[in-house]
Each structure stands twice: as C-alpha cells, then as structure tokens.
C-alpha positions as CSV (number, residue, x, y, z in Angstrom):
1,X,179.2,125.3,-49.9
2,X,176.6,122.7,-48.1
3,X,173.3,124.3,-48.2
4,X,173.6,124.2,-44.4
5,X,176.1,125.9,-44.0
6,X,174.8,128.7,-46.6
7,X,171.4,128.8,-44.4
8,X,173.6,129.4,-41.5
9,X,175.4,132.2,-43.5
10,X,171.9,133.5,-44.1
11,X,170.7,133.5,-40.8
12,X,173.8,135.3,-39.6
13,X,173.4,138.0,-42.0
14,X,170.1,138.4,-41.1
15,X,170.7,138.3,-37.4
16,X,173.2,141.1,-38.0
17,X,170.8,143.4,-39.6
18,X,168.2,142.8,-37.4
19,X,170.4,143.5,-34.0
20,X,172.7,146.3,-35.6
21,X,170.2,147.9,-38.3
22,X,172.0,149.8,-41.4
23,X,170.6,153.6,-41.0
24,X,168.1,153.3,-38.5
25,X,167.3,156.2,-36.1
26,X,166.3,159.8,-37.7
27,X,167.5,162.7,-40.2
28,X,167.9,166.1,-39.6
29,X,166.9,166.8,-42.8
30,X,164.4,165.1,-44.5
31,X,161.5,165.7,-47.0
32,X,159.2,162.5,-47.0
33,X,158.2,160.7,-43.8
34,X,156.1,158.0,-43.9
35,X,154.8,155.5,-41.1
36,X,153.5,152.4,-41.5
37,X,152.4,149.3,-39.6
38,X,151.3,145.3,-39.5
39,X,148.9,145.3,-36.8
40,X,149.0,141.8,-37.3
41,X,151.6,141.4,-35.5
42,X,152.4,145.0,-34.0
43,X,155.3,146.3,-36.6
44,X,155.9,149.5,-36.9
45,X,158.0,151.9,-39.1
46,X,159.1,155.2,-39.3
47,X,160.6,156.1,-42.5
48,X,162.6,158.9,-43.2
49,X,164.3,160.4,-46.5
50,X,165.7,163.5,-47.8
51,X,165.3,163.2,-51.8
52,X,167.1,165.2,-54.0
53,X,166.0,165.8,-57.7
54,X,164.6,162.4,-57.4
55,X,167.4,160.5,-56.1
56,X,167.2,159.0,-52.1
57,X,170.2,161.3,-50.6
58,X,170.0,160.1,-47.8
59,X,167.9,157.7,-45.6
60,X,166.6,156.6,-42.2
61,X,164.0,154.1,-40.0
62,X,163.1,154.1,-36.6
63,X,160.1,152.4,-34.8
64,X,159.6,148.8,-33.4
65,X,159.2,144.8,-35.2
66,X,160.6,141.4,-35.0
67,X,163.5,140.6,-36.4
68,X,162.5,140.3,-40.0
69,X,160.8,143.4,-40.0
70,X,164.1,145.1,-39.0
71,X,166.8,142.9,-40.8
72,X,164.6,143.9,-43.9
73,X,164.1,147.5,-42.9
74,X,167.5,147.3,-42.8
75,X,168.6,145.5,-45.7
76,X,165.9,147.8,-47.3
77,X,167.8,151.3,-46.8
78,X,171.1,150.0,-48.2
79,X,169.1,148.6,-51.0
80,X,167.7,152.0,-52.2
81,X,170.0,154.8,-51.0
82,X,171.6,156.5,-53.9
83,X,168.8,155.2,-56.1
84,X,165.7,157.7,-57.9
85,X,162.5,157.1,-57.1
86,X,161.6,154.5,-59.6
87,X,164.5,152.4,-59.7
88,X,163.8,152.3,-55.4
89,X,160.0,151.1,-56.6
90,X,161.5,148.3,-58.8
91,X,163.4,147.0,-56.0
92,X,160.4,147.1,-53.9
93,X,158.1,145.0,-56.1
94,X,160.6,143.1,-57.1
95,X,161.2,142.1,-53.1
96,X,157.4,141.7,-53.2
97,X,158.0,138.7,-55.5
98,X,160.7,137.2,-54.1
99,X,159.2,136.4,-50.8
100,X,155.9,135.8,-52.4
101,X,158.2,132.9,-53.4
102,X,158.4,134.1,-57.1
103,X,161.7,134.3,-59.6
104,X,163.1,137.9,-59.8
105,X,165.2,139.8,-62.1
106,X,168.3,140.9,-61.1
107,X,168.2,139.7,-57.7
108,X,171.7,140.8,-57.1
109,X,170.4,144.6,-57.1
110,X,168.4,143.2,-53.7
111,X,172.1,142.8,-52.0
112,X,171.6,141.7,-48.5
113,X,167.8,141.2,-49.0
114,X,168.0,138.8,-51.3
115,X,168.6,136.3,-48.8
116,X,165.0,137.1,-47.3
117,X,163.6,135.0,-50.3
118,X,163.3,132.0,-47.7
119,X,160.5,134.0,-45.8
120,X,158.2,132.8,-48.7
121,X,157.8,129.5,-47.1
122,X,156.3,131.1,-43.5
123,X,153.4,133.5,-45.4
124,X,152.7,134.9,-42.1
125,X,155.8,136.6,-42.3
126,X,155.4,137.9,-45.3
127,X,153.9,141.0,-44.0
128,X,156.6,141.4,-41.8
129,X,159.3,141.5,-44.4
130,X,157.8,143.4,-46.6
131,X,156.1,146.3,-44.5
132,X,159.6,148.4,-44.7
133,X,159.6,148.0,-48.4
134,X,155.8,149.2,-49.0
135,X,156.7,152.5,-47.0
C-alpha cells in the first residue's frame, strides 16, 4: 500500500474515533474517577472505571478536546479494558514513547493507537494525545 494511501487510512481511523468515541459518556458503577486537563490548550477529561480484583471491568470518558485528544481517549479505553492495572500502565508508557517519536515494544498491543505515532512530529500535540493516557 502507497504510504499515501496508508496516511489516508490513518487519518480515517483517527477521524472515526475522534467523531464517534469508543466508551465515552459515564458508568453507573464505577470505583476510580479521575480528571485531568492540558490547559494548554483547554483538554479536558473525565475518566471513569470500575476495577475488579485489579482488572479494568469496565471503562468510560467524558469531558471536551480536539480531535486527538478524543481519538486517543478513545483509542485509549479499547486499549486497556480487560487489562490489570499494570499491564494498562505499560501501554500507557509505552504510548508515551511512541509519540515522543521513540521505538516501542509490542506496538501491536496499542491497536488503534498505534497509528498516533505520527503525532511525534507536531510536539505541541503531544500533550494532547497523551493527556487520556496519563489519567
């Protein structure tokens, strides 16, 4: 596939997270709540989970951000639900690096946020992708 045509793909993807976000609203049960927010630019997140004997059961974002912030917010939830605590923090540094522009491990465990590693070449994004993924 042309790399053009693969950026395109990309940008689609991302386009669909960011106008029809994966698990984004509120729980009706949930036992960690977190908000965070990039007054950089004005982000904001809401983050939601119910954990389970360490596992994310079940997961959930609200609040207001470009369209990186919540493609990745997004991209984020998919990324982690189902996972333990620790194996959700790997991912997150491990997202850290790639749009710091670095080479990860198992990217393939990112799924759909993998393809945010281009936001390493705007740094003033960086924040903006990565503010779901700090909460």
């Amino acid at each position: 596939m042309a790399l053009s045509r693969l950026d395109n793909l990309y940008r689609q993807v991302i386009l669909d997270h960011s106008s029809h976000p994966h698990h984004h609203g509120s729980l009706e049960k949930s036992n960690q709540r977190i908000e965070l927010n990039n007054p950089t630019c004005g982000d904001v997140i809401h983050l939601e989970l119910n954990m389970e004997d360490d596992v994310i059961q079940d997961i959930a974002f609200s609040g207001h951000g470009c369209s990186i912030s919540t493609a990745s917010a997004s991209m984020m939830t998919e990324a982690v639900l189902g996972k333990t605590l620790l194996e959700a923090m790997v991912l997150s540094e491990n997202f850290s690096q790639l749009v710091q522009g670095n080479d990860v491990p198992e990217l393939d465990k990112l799924g759909d946020a993998a393809m945010l590693g281009g936001v390493a070449k705007f740094p003033a994004r960086i924040k903006c992708a990565t503010l779901a993924w700090k909460a």
